[in-house]
C-alpha positions as CSV (number, residue, x, y, z in Angstrom):
1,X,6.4,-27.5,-4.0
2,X,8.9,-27.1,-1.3
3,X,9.3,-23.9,1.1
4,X,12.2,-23.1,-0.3
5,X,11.5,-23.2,-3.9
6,X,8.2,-21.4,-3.4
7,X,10.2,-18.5,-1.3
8,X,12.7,-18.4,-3.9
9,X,10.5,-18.0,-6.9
10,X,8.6,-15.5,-4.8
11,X,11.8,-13.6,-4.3
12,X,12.7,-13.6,-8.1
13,X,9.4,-12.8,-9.9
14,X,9.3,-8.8,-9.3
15,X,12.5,-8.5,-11.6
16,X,12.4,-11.9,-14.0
17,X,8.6,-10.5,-15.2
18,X,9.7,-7.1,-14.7
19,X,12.9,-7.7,-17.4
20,X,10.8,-10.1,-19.7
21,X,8.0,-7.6,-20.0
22,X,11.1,-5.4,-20.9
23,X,12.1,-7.9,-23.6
24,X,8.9,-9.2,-24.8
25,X,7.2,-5.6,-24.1
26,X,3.8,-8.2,-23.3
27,X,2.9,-8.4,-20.0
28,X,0.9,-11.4,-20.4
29,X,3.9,-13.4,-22.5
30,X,5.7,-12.1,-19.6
31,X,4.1,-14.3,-17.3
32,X,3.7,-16.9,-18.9
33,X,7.3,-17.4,-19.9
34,X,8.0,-16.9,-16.5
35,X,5.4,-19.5,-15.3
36,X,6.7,-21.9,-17.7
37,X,10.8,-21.3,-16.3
38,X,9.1,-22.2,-12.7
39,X,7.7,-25.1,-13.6
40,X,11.1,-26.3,-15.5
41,X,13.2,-25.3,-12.3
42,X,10.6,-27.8,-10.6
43,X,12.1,-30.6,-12.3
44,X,15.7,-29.2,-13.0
45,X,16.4,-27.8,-9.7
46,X,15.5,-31.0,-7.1
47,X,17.3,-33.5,-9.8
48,X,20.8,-30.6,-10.1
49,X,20.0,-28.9,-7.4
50,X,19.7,-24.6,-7.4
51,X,21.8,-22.6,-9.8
52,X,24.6,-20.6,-8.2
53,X,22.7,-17.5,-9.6
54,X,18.7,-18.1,-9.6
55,X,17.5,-15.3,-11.2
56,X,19.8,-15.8,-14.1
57,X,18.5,-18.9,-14.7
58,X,15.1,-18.2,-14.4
59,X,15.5,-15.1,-16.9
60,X,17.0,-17.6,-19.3
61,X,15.0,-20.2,-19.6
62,X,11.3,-18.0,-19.4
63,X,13.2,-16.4,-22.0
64,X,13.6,-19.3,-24.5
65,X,10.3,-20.5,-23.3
66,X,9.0,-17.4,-24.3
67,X,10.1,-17.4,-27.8
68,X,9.4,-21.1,-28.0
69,X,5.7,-20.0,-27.3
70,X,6.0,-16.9,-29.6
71,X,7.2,-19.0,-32.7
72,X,3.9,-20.9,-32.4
73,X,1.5,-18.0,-31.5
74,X,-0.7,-15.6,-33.7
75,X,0.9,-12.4,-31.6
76,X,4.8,-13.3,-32.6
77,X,4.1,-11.2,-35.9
78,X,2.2,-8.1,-33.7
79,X,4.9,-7.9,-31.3
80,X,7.9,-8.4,-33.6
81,X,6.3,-5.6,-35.9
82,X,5.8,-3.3,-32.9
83,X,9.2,-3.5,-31.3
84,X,11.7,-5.3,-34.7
85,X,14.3,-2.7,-34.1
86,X,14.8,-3.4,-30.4
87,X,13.8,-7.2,-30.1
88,X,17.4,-8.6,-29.4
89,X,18.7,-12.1,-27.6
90,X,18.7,-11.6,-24.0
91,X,22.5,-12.2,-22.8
92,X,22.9,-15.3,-20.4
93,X,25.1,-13.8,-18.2
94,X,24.1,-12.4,-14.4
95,X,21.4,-9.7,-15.3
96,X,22.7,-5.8,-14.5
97,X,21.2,-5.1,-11.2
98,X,20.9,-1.0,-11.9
99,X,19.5,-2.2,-15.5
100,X,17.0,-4.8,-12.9
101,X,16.3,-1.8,-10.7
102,X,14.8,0.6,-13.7
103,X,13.2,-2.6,-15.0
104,X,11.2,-3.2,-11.7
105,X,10.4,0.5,-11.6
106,X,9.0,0.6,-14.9
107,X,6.8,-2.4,-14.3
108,X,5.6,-1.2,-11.3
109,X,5.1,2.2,-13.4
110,X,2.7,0.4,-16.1
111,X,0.6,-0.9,-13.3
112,X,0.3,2.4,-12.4
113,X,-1.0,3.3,-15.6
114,X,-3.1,6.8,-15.0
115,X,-6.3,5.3,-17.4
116,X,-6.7,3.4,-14.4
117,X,-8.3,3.2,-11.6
118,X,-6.6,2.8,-8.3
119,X,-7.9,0.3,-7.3
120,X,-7.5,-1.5,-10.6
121,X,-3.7,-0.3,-10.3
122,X,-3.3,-1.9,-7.1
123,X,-5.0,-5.8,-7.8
124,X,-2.4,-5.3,-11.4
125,X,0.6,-5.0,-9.2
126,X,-0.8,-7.6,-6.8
127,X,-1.1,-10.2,-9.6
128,X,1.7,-9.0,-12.4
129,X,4.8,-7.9,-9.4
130,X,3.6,-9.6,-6.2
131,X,2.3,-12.9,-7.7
132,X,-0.9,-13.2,-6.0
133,X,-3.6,-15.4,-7.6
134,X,-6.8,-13.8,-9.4
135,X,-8.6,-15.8,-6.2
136,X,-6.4,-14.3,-3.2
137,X,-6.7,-10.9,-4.7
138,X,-10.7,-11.3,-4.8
139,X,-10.4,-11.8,-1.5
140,X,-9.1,-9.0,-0.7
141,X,-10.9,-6.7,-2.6
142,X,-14.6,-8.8,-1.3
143,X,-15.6,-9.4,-4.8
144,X,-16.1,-12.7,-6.9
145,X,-13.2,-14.1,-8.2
146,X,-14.7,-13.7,-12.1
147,X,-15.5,-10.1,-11.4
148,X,-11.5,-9.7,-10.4
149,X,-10.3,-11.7,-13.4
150,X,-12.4,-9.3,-15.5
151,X,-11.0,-6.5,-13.9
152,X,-7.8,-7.2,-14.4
153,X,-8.4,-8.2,-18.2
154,X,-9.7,-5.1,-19.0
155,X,-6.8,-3.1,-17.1
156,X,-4.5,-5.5,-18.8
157,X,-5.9,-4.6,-22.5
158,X,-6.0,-0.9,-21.7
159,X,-2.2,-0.8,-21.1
160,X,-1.6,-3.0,-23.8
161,X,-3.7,-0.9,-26.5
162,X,-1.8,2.5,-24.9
163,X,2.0,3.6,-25.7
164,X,4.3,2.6,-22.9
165,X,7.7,3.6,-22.5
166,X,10.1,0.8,-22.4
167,X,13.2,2.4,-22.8
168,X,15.3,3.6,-19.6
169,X,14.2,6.5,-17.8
170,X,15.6,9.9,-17.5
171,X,16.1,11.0,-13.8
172,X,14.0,13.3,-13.6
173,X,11.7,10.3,-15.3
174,X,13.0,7.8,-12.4
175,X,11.7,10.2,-9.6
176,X,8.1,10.7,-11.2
177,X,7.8,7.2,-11.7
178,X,9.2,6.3,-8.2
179,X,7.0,9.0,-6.4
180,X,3.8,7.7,-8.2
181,X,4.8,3.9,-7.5
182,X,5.2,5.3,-3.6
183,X,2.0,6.5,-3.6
184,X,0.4,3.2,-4.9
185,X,2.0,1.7,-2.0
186,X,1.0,3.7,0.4
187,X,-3.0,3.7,-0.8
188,X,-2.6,-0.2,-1.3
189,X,-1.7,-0.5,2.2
190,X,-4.3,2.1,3.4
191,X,-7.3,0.3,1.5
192,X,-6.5,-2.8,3.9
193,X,-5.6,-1.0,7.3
194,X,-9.3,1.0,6.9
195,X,-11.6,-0.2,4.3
196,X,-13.3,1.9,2.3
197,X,-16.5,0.4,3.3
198,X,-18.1,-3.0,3.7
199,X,-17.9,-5.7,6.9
200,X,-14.8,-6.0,7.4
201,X,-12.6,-3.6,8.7
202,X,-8.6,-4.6,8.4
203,X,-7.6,-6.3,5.1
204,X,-4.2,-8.0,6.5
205,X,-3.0,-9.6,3.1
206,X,-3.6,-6.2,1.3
207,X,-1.4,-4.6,4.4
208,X,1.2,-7.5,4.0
209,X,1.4,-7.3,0.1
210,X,2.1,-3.3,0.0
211,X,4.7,-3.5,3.0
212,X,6.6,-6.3,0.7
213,X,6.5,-4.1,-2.3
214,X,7.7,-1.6,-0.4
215,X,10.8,-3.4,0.8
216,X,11.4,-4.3,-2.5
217,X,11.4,-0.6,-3.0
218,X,13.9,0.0,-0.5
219,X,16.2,-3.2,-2.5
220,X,16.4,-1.1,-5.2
221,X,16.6,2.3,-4.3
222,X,19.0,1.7,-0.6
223,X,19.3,5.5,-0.8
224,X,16.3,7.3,-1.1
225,X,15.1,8.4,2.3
226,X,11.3,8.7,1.4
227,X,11.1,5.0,0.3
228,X,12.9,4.1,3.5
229,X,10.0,6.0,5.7
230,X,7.7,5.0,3.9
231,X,8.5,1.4,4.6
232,X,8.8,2.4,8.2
233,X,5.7,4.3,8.4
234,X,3.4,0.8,7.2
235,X,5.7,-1.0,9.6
236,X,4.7,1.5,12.5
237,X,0.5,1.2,11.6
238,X,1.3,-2.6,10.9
239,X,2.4,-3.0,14.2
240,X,-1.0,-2.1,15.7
241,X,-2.8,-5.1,14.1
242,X,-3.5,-7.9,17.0
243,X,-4.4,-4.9,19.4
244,X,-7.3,-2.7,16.6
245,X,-9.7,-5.0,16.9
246,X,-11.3,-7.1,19.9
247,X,-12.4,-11.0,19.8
248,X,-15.5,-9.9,18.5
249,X,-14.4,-8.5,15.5
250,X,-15.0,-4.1,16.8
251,X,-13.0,-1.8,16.3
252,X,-10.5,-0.8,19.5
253,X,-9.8,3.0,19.8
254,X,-5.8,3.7,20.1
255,X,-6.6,4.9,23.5
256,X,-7.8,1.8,24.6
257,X,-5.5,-1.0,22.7
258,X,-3.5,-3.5,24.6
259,X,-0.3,-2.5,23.6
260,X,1.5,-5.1,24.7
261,X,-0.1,-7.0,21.5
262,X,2.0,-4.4,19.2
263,X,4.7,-6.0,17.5
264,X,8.0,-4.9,18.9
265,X,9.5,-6.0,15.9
266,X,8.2,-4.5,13.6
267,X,8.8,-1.0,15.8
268,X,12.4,-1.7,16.0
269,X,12.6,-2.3,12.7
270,X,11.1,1.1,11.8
271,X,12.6,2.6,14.5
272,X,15.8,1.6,12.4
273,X,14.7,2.5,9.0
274,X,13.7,5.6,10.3
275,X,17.5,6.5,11.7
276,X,18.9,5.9,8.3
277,X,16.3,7.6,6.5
278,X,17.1,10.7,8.8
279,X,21.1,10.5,8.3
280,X,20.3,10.7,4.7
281,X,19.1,14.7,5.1
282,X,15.8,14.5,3.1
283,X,12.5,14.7,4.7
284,X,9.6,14.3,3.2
285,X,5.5,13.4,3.7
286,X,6.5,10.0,4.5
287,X,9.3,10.9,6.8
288,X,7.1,12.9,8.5
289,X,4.3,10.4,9.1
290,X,6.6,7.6,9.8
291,X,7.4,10.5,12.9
292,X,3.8,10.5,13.9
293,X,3.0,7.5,14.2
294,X,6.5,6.6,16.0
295,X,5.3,9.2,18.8
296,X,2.3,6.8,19.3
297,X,4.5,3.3,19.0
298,X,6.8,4.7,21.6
299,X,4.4,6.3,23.9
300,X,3.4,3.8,27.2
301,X,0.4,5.2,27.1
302,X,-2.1,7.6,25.3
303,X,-1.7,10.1,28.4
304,X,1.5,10.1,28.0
305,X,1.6,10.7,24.3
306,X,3.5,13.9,23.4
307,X,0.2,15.2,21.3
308,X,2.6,18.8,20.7
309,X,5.0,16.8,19.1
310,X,2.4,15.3,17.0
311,X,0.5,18.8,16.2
312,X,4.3,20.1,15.3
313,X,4.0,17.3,13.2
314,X,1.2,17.4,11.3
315,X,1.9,21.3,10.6
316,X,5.1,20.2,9.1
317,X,3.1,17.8,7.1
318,X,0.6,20.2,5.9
319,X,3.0,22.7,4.7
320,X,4.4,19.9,2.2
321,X,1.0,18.9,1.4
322,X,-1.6,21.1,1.9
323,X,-5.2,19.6,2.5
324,X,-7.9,19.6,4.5
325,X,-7.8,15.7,5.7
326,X,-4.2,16.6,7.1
327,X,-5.1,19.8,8.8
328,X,-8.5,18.0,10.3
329,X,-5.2,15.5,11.7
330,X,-3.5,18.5,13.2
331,X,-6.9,19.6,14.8
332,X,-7.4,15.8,16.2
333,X,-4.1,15.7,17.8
334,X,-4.4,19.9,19.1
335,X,-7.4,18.8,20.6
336,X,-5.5,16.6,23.0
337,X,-3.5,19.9,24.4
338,X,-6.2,23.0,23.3
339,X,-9.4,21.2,24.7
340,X,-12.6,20.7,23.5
341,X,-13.9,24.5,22.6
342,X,-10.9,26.1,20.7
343,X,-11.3,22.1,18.5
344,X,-14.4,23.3,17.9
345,X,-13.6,26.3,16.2
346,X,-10.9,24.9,14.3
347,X,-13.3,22.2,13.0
348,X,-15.4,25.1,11.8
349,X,-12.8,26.0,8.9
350,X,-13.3,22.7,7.4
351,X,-17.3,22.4,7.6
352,X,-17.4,23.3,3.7
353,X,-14.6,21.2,2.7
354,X,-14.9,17.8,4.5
355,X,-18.9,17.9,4.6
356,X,-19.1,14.2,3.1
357,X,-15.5,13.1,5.2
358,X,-17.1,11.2,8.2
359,X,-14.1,11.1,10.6
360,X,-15.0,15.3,10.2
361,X,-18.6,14.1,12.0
362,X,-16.9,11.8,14.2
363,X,-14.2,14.1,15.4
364,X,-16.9,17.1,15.6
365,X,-19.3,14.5,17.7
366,X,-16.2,13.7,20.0
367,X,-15.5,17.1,21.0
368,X,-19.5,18.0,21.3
369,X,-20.0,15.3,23.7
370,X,-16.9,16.5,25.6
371,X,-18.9,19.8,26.1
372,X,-22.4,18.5,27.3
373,X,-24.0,19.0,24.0
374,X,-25.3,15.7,23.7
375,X,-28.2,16.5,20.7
376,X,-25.9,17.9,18.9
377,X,-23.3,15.1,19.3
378,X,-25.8,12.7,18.3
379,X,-26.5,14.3,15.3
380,X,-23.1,14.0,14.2
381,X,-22.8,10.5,14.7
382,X,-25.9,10.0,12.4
383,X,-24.1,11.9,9.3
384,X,-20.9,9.3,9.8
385,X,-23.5,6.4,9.6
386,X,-24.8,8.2,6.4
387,X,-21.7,8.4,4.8
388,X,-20.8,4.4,4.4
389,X,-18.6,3.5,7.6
390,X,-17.3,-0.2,7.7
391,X,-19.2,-2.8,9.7
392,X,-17.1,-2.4,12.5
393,X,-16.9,1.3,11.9
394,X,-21.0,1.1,12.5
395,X,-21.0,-0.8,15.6
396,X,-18.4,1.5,17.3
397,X,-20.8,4.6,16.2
398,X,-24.1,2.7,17.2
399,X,-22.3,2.7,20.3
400,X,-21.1,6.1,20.5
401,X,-25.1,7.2,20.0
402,X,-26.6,4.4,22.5
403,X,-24.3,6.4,25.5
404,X,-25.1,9.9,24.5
405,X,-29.3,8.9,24.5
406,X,-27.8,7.3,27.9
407,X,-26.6,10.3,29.3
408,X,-29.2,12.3,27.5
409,X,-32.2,10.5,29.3
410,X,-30.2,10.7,32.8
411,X,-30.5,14.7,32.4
């Protein structure tokens, strides 16, 4: 398969499969139909050349392909009893793009089905809207590909066996669904910039497969400020991947990257998406974490970091979303301007609550060491090794514990 035709199927498939589970109201006849129009545009395509409007034709023939395969399957007579009333000829002509837009939405909506976990939500949207295969998403997720394909079976024939609403969405409908697909996003990405646990530490196709969907986001909804920052907020973190980790595989701390590795292109871009989100007047949690972590992409250096700015932030953050992993955030960065001592303190507030959160232990260890008490420092770095760091999340800690005994012993 050429480049080209592999980048423009790639392109099409979040809206043909999103409009043909529409139609169909099957996700699996979805894809298939839609796997079958690919492999026809394989042949059609090099002999005719491309259609003047891909995605038409695409929608067309999965379409006819789709009821080609119904005609002959066992399921024709479940699905055209289910949805008789509303089964009607898709129109050849160019496909409505605001019609496209709720369809994508919606899709993206089932995957985030709330019987499911989130992890299963995200591998669903990585195989159904992103294309991925059952093996690349295994991957990702370091498990067997069998387990995976089970996985998403089962997450498939929970949806299916549930009541889904096809129909278009109220807008008050259209913002749930858009602030729940957001959120996806935004975990998806997070579960490969930090693991949850395991050996390995940065997950780059899980980062490069949320940043995607949320540009496709951004396609549809051009307007919606929070979608914007949120695309420039994983753009900022994304930035930061050559320089987290050294040729060894450990972690790098932000105060010690090579920022020179950070890709300026990716910070302009933000930096861009993140002026239009502004002129559009509506700030939210993403706007305001895309702000955070654009203090850190346009800071030289961590000294010269405006850590007030970033407080100011994260106060402004937690009054949006009140929790104790943000406010531990605000204490991180007041630490840089209040000192070790007053962190302390602050850090006391949140022993109850964040007990089994080990960057609480870490942070607490940091500012203990800070103050000479080295036992007690130690200590703390033995609860985050209890409480399932990553492998390279261990080795940095090992080696936070083998310098305070250091120091310790030179006492």
């Amino acid at each position: 398969m050429s480049d080209w035709l592999e980048a423009t199927f790639l392109q099409q498939r979040p809206q043909a499969i999103a409009a043909l589970t529409r139609y169909f109201r099957d996700i699996d006849l979805a894809e298939d139909a839609f796997a079958e129009a690919c492999l026809k545009a394989l042949t059609v395509w090099r002999k005719q050349g491309a259609p003047r409007d891909p995605l038409a034709w695409l929608l067309t023939t999965a379409r006819n392909a789709g009821l080609d395969g119904l005609r002959k399957s066992q399921r024709r007579s479940a699905i055209l009893t289910r949805h008789r009333e509303e089964f009607h000829s898709m129109a050849d002509d160019p496909p409505d793009p605001d019609e496209l837009r709720d369809d994508v939405l919606r899709l993206l909506f089932i995957c985030c089905h709330p019987d499911l976990s989130r992890q299963d939500q995200i591998a669903l949207a990585l195989k159904i809207v992103a294309g991925l295969r059952v093996e690349e998403i295994a991957r990702g997720f370091l498990v067997s590909t069998k387990a995976m394909e089970q996985r998403i079976t089962r997450a498939k024939k929970r949806i299916a066996g549930s009541s889904v609403a096809f129909e278009t969405p109220t807008p008050q409908e259209r913002a749930a669904r858009l602030g729940e697909v957001s959120l996806m996003i935004y975990l998806m990405f997070n579960e490969g910039w930090s693991t949850s646990g395991g050996p390995v530490q940065i997950r780059l196709k899980l980062c490069e497969e949320a940043i995607r969907l949320a540009r496709l986001l951004v396609a549809l909804f051009p307007t919606m400020a929070e979608q914007i920052s949120l695309l420039a907020l994983l753009l900022l973190q994304h930035a930061r991947r050559e320089a987290r980790l050294d040729d060894q595989g450990e972690l790098v701390a932000l105060e010690d990257q090579d920022r020179a590795l950070w890709d300026k292109a990716n910070i302009a871009e933000a930096t861009a998406l993140m002026q239009k989100a502004e002129r559009l007047n509506q700030v939210g949690v993403y706007g305001i974490q895309a702000a955070i972590a654009a203090v850190h992409a346009h800071a030289q250096s961590t000294k010269d970091t405006d850590w007030s700015l970033i407080e100011a932030h994260y106060a402004a953050l937690y009054r949006l979303q009140p929790s104790p992993v943000i406010r531990l955030n605000q204490i991180a960065a007041g630490s840089r301007v209040h000192g070790p001592r007053r962190t302390l303190v602050a850090l006391d507030t949140l022993a109850n609550d964040l007990a089994s959160y080990r960057w609480f232990h870490a942070l607490r260890a940091a500012m203990l060491r800070e103050i000479g008490d080295l036992p007690a420092a130690i200590q703390s770095l033995n609860r985050v090794l209890n409480l399932g760091p990553t492998g390279p999340e261990r080795v940095a800690v090992l080696k936070e514990i083998a310098a305070c005994e250091k120091d310790l012993n030179q006492l």
